[in-house]
C-alpha positions as CSV (number, residue, x, y, z in Angstrom):
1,X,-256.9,-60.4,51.9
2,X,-256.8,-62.6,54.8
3,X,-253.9,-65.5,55.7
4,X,-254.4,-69.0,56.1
5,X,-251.9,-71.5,57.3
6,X,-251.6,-75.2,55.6
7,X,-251.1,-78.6,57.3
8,X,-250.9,-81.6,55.3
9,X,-249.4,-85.3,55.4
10,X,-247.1,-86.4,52.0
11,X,-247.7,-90.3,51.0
12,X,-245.5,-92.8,52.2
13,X,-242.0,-92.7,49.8
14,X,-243.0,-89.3,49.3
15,X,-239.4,-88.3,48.2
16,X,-238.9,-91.3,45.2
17,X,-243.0,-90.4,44.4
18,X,-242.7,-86.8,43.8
19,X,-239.5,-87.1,41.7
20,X,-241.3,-87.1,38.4
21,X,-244.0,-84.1,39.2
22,X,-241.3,-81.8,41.2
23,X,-240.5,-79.5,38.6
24,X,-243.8,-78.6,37.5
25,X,-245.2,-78.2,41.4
26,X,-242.1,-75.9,42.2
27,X,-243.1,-74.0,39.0
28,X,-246.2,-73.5,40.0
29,X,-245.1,-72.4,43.5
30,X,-242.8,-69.7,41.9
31,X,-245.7,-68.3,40.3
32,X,-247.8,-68.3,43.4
33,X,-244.9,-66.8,45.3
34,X,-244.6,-63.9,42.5
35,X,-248.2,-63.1,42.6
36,X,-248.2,-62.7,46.7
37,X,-250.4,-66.0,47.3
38,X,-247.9,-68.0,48.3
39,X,-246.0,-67.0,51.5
40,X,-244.1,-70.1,52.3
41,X,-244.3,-74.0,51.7
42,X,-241.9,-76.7,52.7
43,X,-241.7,-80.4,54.4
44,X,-240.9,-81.2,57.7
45,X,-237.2,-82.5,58.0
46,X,-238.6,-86.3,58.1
47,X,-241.0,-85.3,54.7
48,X,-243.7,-86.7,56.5
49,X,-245.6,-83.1,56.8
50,X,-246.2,-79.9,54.6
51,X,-246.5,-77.0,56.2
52,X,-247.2,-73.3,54.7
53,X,-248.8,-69.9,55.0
54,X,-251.2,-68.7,52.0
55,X,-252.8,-65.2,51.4
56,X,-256.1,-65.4,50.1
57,X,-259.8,-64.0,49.8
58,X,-261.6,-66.8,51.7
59,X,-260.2,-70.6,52.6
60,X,-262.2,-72.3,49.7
61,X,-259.9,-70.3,47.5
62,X,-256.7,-72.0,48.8
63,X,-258.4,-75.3,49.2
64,X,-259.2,-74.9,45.4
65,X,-255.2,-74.0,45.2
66,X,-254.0,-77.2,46.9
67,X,-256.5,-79.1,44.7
68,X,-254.9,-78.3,42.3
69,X,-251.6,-78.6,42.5
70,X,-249.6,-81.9,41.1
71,X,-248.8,-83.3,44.7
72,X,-252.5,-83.5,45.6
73,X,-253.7,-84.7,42.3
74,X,-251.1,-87.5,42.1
75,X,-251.4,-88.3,46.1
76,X,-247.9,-87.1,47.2
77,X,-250.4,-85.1,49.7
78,X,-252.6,-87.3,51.0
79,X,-254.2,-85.3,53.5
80,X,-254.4,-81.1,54.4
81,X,-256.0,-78.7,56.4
82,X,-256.7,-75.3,56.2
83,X,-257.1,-72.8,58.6
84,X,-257.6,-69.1,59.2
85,X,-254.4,-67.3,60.9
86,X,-253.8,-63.8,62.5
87,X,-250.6,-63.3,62.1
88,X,-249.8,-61.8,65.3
89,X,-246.0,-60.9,65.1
């Protein structure tokens, strides 16, 4: 298993936009949490950014993650990145 970290932009009004798919994307979070993919996930203070660190077999698997999760299908993400980290402390 390798680690990858996340970058992405949320949607303008992202805070009044989400409010409807919140519980079921924090639901699905949980689960990723419990199962060890999910390492950590939050905004930036201004909810402008998400940031978070995934554990994984290759990068297409957590692209395919974000995919699809509620935020990205209904465009509260509008844009991410994914990249391959080495955790180094």
């Amino acid at each position: 298993m390798a680690r990858f970290v996340l970058w992405g932009i949320y949607c303008a009004n992202a805070l009044e936009k989400r409010t409807p798919f919140r519980e079921e994307h924090l639901n699905r979070l949980a689960t990723l949490k419990e199962n060890g993919t999910l390492i950590t996930l939050g905004p930036t203070t201004s909810s402008s950014h998400v940031f978070g660190i995934f554990e994984g077999n290759s990068i297409e698997e957590i692209r395919d993650l974000i995919k699809d999760d509620i935020y990205w299908k209904k465009r509260i993400w509008t844009d991410i990145e994914v990249y391959p980290w080495t955790q180094a402390f």
